[in-house]
N, C-alpha and C positions, 0 to 999 in steps of 0.2 A: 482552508483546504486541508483535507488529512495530507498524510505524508502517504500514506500506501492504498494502494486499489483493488481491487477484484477485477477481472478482464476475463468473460467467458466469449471464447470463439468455437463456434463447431463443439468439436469433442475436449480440445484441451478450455485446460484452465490457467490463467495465467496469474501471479501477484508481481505489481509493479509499484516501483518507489519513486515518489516526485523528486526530480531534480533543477529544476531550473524554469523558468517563466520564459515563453519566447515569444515574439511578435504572434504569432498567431495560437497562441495559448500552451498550456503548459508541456512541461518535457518531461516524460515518465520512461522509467527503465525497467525493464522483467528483471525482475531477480530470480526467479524460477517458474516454471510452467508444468501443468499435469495432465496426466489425460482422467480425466473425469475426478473426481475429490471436490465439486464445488462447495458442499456445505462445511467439510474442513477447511477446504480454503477462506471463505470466507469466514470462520471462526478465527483462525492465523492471522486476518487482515482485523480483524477486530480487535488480538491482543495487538496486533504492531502499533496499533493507533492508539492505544490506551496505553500501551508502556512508552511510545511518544512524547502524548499530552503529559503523563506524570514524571517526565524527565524532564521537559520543556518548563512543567510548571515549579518544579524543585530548584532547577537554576536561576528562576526567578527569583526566588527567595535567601538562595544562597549571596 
């Protein structure tokens, strides 16, 4: 699972960060929301997941 999301409702735009797994699936937090910007957003959510994975995967090795 990434760590971050895109969440389009209506007019805003939301990016949310996984926190926590809970009995009835996972717990996501807004870290900020917009009114319209979905294709920046979702660019945004695309570097969060890539600077992520290459933190995730550098600690591995360290």
């Amino acid at each position: 699972m990434k760590p971050f999301r895109l969440v389009i409702n209506g007019q805003k735009t939301h990016i949310q960060e996984y926190k926590k797994e809970m009995l009835f699936g996972p717990e996501w937090e807004t870290i900020i929301s917009f009114v319209g910007c979905r294709n920046r957003c979702k660019q945004i959510v695309d570097l969060l997941n890539e600077c992520a994975t290459i933190s995730k995967n550098k600690q591995k090795n360290d």
